[in-house]
C-alpha positions in Angstrom: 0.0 0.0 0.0 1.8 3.3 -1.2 -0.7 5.5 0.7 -0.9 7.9 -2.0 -4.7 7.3 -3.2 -7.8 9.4 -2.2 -9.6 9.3 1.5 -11.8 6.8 0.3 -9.0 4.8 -0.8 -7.0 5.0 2.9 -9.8 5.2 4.9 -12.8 2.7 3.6 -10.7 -0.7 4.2 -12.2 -3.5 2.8 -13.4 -6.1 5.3 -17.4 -7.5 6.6 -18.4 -4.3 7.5 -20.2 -1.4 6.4 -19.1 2.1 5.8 -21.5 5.0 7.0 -20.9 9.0 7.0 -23.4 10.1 9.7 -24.1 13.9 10.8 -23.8 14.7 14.3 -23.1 17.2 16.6 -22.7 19.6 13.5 -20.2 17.6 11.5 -20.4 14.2 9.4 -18.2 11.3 10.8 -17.3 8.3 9.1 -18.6 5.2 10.8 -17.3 1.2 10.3 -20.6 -1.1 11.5 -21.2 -4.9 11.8 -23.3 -6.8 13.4 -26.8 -6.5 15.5 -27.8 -6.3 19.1 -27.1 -3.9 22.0 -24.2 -0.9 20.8 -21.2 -0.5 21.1 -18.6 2.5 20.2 -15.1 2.2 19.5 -13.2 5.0 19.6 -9.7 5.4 18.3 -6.5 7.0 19.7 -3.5 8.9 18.5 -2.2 8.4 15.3 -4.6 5.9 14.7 -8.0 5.6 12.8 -11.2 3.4 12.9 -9.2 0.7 11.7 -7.2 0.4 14.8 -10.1 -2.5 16.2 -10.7 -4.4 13.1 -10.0 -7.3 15.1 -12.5 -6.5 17.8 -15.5 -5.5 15.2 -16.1 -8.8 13.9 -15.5 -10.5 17.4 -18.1 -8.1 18.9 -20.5 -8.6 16.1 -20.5 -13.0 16.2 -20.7 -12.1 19.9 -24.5 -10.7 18.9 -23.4 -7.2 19.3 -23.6 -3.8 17.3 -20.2 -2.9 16.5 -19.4 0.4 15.2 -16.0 2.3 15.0 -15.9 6.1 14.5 -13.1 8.0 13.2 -13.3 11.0 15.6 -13.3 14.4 14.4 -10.0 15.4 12.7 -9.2 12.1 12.1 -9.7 9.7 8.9 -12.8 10.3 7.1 -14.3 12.4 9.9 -14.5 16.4 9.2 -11.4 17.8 9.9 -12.6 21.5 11.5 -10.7 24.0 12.5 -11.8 23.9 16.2 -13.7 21.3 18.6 -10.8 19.1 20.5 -11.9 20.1 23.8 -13.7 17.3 26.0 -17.6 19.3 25.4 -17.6 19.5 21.6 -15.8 15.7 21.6 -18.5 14.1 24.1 -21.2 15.5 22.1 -19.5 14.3 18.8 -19.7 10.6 21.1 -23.0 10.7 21.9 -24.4 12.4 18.9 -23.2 10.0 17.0 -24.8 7.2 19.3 -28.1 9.0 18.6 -27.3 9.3 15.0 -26.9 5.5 15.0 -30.7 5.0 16.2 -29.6 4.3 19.7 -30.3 6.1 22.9 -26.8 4.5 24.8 -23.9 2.4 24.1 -21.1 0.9 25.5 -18.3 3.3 24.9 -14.6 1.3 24.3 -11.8 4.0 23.9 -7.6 3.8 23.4 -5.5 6.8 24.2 -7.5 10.1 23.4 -10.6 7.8 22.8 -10.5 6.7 26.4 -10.5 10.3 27.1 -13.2 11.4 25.6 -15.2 8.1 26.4 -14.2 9.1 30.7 -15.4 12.7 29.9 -18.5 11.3 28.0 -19.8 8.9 31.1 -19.7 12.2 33.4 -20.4 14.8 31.4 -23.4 12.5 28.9 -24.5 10.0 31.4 -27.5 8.9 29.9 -26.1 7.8 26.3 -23.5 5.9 28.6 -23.9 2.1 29.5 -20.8 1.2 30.1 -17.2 2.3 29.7 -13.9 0.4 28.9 -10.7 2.3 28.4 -7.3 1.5 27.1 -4.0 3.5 28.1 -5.5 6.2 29.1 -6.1 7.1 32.9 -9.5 9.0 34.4 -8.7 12.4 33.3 -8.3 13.9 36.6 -5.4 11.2 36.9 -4.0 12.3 33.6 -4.3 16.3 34.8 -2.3 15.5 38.2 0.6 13.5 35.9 0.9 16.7 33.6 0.7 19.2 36.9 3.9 16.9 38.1 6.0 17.3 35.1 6.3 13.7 35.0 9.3 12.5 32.2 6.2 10.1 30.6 4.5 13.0 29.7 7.4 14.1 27.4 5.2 13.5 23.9 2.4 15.9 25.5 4.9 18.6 26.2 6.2 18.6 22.8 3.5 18.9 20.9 2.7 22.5 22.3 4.8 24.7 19.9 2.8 25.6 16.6 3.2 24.3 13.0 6.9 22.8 14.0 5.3 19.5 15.4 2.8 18.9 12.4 5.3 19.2 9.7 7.1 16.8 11.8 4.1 13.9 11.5 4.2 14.2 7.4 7.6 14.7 6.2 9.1 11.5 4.5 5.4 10.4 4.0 4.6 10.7 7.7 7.7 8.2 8.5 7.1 9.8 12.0 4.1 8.0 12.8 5.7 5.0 12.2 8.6 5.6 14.4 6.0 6.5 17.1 4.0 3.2 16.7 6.8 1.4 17.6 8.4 3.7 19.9 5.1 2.5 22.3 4.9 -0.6 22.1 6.7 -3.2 24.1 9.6 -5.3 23.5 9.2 -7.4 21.1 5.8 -6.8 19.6 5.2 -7.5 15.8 2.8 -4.6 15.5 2.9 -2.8 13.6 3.6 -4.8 10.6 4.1 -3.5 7.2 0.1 -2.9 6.0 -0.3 -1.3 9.9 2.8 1.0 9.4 1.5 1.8 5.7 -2.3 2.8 7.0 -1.4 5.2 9.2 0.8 6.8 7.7 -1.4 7.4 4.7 -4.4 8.3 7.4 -2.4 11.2 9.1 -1.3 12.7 5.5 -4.8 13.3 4.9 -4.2 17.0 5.9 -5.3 18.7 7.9 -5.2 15.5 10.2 -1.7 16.2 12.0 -2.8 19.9 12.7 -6.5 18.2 14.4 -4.4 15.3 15.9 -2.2 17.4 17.8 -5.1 19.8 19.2 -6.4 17.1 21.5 -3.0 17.4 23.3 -2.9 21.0 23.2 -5.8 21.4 24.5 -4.9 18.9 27.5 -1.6 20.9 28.6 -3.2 24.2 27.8 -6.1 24.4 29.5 -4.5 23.4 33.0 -3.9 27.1 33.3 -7.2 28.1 31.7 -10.8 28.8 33.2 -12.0 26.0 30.8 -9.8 23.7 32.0 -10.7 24.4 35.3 -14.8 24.2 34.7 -13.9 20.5 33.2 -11.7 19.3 35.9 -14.3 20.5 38.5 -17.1 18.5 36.6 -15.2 15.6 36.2 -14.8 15.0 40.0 -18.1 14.0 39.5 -18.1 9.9 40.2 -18.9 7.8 37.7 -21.2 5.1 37.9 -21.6 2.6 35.8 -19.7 -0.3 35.3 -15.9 0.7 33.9 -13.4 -1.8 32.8 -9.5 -0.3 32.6 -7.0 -2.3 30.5 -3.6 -1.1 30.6 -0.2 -2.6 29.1 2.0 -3.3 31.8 4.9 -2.3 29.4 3.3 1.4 28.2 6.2 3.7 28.5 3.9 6.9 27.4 1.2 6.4 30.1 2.9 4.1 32.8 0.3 2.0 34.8 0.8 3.9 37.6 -0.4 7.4 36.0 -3.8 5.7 35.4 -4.5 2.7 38.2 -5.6 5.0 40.4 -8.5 5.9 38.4 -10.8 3.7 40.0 -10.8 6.4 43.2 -13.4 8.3 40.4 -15.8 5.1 39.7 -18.4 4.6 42.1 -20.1 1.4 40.1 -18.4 -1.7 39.4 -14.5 -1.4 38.4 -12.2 -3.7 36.9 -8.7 -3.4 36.2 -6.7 -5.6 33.4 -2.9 -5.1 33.5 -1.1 -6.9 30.2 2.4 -7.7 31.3 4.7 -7.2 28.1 2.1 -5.3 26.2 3.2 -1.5 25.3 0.5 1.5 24.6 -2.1 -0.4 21.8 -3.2 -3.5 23.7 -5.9 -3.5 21.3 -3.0 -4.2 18.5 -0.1 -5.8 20.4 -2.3 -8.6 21.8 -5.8 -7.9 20.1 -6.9 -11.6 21.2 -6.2 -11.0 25.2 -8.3 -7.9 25.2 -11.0 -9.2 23.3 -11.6 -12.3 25.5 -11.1 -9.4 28.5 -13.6 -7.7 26.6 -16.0 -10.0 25.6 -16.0 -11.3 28.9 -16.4 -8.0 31.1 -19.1 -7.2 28.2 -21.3 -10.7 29.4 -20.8 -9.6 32.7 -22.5 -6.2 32.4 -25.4 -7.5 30.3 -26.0 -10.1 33.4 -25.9 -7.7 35.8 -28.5 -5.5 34.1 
C-alpha cells in the first residue's frame, strides 16, 4: 500500500463491515458497522484511525453485538474543522453520533484520546453511557495531576505544544514519523505494527489537515491546565462515575505508565475492573488484540447479566 490514493482509498478498508458517514453534533463522521444487538462504540486514539479495532469488530459482532468504530473528528474520514478538540464538543460528537446510529446508549470502548473522551462522556453524557472500557489512558483527573507533576512520561504531550513545527514533523518523508511513534510505544518485542499497519497510518495522518487536528487534543490537555475552561472541566469531572468501567492497561506502556492511570478507579463509584497486560506497550488492542478481546467479551457478558 503506497498510501498515496484518495480518502476513500486509505480510509474505507475492505473487510465484513459497512461504511457509513453520519451527521452529528454539527459535523459528518465516518462510521465502520457490523453486526446486530445492543451498541457498542469504539473509539480510536493517536495516530490511529477506525481501523485500529478491526479485530474487535467482527468479534463483537458474532458475539451478537452492534459494532461500530468512528473515526473521531479530525481524524480519517471524519471532518477535519478548524476547532472542537476540547472534551464538550468531543463528548457531544460521542453521543451524537450514538443517537445518530438510532440508539439512545452504548457501550463506549476507547484507546488513548478515545478513552478520554469516552471518561469525559460517562460524566459529562451519562445517559447515552452504558458502560465504559478504556485503554491506556487514565481518568482524566489522573492524567491532569501526571501533567501538573511534570512527569518524564509525559514528554510526547509537552512537545506537541509549539505551533506548525510538530505537524510538519508527523508528514515529512510520507509521515515516517508515525511510524517511528507506533513502535516507539509498544513493548519489546511486539510484531505490531507490521508493514500494511505501518502503511495505513501513515497514509491516514497525511490526509491533511489531520496532524494539525491530531495534535489539538494534546494542546488542549496541557493548555487548558492554566485556563478557566480547563478548570470548569476538571471541577465537573470529580463528578463519580457510575456505571460499570473496565481499565486495560499494558504493563509495558512507557507513554502512560500504569501507575499514572491505576488510580482511576478512586473516580468510579459502580463496578470497576482493572486488566494489567504484562509485556504489552501502549495499543493493547494491536499488540495482543486476542487477550483484550476475551477481556472484553467477557467484562461485556458480565455487564449485560448484571442489568
Amino acid at each position: 500500500m503506497n498510501g498515496n490514493g484518495s480518502l476513500a482509498d486509505t480510509v474505507d478498508v475492505p473487510g465484513p463491515w459497512e461504511h457509513r458517514h453520519i451527521a452529528a453534533n454539527g459535523a459528518r463522521f465516518h462510521v465502520a458497522t457490523l453486526g446486530d444487538g445492543p451498541l457498542v462504540l469504539l473509539l480510536h486514539g493517536f495516530p490511529e484511525f477506525w481501523w485500529a479495532w478491526r479485530d474487535q469488530l467482527p468479534a463483537l459482532a458474532e458475539a451478537g453485538w452492534r459494532a461500530a468504530a468512528m473515526d473521531l473528528r479530525g481524524y480519517g474520514g471524519s471532518d477535519k474543522t478548524p476547532q472542537g478538540y476540547d472534551p464538550a464538543t468531543l463528548t457531544a460528537d460521542v453521543t451524537g453520533v450514538v443517537r445518530s446510529l438510532g440508539e439512545r446508549q452504548a457501550v463506549l470502548v476507547g484507546h488513548g484520546w478515545g478513552a478520554y473522551v469516552a471518561w469525559a462522556a460517562a460524566v459529562m453524557r451519562p445517559a447515552h453511557v452504558a458502560a465504559l472500557a478504556t485503554l491506556s489512558m487514565p481518568h482524566p483527573l489522573e492524567l491532569r495531576r501526571h501533567l501538573l507533576r511534570g512527569r518524564r512520561q509525559a514528554g510526547h504531550l509537552l512537545g506537541v505544544q509549539a505551533p506548525a513545527v510538530p505537524e510538519r514533523r508527523l508528514v515529512a518523508d510520507d509521515a515516517a514519523y508515525v511510524e517511528t511513534l507506533l513502535r516507539r510505544w509498544v513493548g519489546n518485542g511486539s510484531t505490531f505494527p507490521d508493514a500494511e499497519a505501518a502503511a495505513r497510518y501513515r497514509a491516514a495522518m497525511r490526509l491533511w489537515p489531520a496532524p494539525h487536528c491530531a495534535l489539538e487534543y494534546h494542546r488542549w490537555a496541557v493548555r487548558s491546565l492554566a485556563r478557566a475552561d480547563g478548570r470548569r472541566f476538571a471541577l465537573r469531572m470529580q463528578e463519580p462515575i457510575t456505571v460499570p468501567v473496565l481499565q486495560v492497561h499494558g504493563g509495558a506502556d512507557r507513554t502512560l505508565v500504569p501507575r499514572a492511570a491505576v488510580r482511576s478507579s478512586r473516580h468510579v463509584a459502580g463496578p470497576h475492573r482493572w486488566v494489567q497486560l504484562e509485556g504489552v506497550g501502549h495499543f493493547p488492542h494491536e499488540e495482543a488484540p486476542d487477550r483484550v478481546t476475551a477481556e472484553l467479551l467477557g467484562w461485556l457478558g458480565e455487564v449485560v447479566a448484571a442489568r
